[in-house]
C-alpha positions in Angstrom: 109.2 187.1 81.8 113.3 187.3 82.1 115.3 184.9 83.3 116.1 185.9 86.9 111.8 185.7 87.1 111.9 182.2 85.6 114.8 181.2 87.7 113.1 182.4 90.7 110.3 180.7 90.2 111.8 177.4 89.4 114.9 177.9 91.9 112.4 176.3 95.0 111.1 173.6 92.8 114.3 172.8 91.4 116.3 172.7 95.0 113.3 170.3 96.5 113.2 168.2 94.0 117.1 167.8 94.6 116.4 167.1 98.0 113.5 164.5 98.0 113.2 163.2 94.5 109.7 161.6 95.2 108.6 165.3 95.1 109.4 165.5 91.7 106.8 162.4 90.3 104.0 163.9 88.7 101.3 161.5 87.5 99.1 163.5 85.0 95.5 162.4 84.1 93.3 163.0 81.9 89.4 161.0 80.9 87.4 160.7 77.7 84.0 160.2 78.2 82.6 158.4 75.2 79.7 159.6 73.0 76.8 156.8 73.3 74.9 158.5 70.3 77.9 159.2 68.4 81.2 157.4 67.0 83.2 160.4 69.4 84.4 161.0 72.8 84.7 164.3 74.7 87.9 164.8 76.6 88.6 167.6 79.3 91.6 169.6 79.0 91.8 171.7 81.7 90.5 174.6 79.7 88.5 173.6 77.3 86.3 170.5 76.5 87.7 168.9 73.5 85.2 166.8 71.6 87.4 164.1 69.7 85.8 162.0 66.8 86.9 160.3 63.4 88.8 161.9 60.9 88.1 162.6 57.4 90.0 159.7 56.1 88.3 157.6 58.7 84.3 158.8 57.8 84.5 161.6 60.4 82.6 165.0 59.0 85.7 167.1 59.9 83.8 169.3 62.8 86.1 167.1 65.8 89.0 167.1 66.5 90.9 164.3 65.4 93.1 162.5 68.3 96.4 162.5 65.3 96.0 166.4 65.4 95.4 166.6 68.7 99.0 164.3 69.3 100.7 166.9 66.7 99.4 169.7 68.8 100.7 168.6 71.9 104.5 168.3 70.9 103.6 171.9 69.3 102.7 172.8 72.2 105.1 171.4 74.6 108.6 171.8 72.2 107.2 176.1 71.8 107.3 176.2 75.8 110.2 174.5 76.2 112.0 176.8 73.9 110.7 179.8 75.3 111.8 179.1 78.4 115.0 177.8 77.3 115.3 181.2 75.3 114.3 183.3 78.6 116.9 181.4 80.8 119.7 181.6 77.8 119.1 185.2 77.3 118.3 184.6 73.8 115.9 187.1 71.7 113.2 185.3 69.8 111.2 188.2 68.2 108.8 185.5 66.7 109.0 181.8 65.5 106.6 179.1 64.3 106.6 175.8 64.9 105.6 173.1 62.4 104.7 169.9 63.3 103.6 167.3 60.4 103.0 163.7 60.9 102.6 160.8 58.0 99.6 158.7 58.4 98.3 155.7 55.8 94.9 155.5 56.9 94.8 151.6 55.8 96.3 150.2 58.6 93.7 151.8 61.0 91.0 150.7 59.0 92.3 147.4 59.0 92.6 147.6 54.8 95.8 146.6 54.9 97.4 144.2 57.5 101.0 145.2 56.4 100.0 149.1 56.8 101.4 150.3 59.8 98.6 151.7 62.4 100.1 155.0 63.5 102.4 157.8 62.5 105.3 156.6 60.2 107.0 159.7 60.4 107.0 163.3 62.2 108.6 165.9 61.4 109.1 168.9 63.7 110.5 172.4 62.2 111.2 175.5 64.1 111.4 179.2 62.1 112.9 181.7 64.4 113.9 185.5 63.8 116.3 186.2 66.5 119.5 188.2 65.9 121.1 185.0 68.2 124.2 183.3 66.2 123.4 180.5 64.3 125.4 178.2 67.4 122.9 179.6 69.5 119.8 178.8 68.0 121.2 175.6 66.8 121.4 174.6 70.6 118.3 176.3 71.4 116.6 173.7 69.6 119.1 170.7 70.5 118.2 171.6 74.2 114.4 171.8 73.3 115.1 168.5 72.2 116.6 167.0 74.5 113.9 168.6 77.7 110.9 168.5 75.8 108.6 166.1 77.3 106.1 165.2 74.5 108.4 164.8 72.4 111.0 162.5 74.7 108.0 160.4 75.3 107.7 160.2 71.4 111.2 159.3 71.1 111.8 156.7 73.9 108.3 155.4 74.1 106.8 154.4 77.4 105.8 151.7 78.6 101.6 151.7 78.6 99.9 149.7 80.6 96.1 148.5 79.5 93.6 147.3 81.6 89.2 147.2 81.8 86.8 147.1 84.0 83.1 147.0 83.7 80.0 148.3 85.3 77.9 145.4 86.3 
């Protein structure tokens, strides 16, 4: 895809959403459906079902995916397609790039060893290895833009506010 396609294809979307804001609120959704026989939980996609259970550190066998990995993953995911289509609308060459996304964990606080241990990543670090004959000024705001309009990671950055609530089936 160039960047007149990807401009084209956003151009519609981008003028609506100009017009009538409301048209731009998205609420995404996902569900687990938890695992009666099993300490695990199965969670749909949209392409794939994903069954999720406890991590090595945690007494899980390593064959599930573990939800940490699965958080890493998703800023992967979403900082890669930001920059590509950052890239395509720049006009900037990536010939290949990998992104690497590592994330500190002390496995005390979510076994409730430790009350001081935090539960939760303490740090992430996100690196991005391009080959692109771009100037260094360019990739260097390639990634501050993926930054900046990369939603994962935003959400990561400025956490949201979660709401929490249960029901029960009676």
């Amino acid at each position: 895809m160039d960047a007149n396609e990807l401009k084209a294809i956003q151009r519609p979307m981008k003028d609506s959403y100009r017009e009538n804001a409301a048209q731009a609120f998205v609420t995404l959704t996902t569900q687990a459906t938890l695992d009666a026989s099993n300490v695990s939980c199965s969670v749909q996609t949209g392409r794939a079902l994903v069954e999720a259970g406890l991590h090595p550190a945690t007494g899980g066998d390593g064959t599930l995916a573990c939800s940490g990995d699965m958080l890493l993953e998703a800023l992967a995911a979403c900082a890669g397609v930001t920059m590509r289509s950052v890239a395509v609308n720049r006009g900037i060459e990536l010939r290949s790039g990998t992104l690497t996304v590592e994330g500190d964990l002390d496995f005390r606080g979510t076994l409730g060893v430790d009350g001081d241990a935090p539960v939760g990543f303490r740090e992430i670090r996100l690196r991005f290895d391009l080959d692109s004959d771009a100037s260094e000024t360019e990739l260097d705001q390639l990634v501050e833009t993926t930054e900046r309009y990369c939603v994962v990671l935003q959400s990561l950055l400025s956490a949201p506010t979660i709401a929490i609530s249960r029901t029960s089936a009676a």
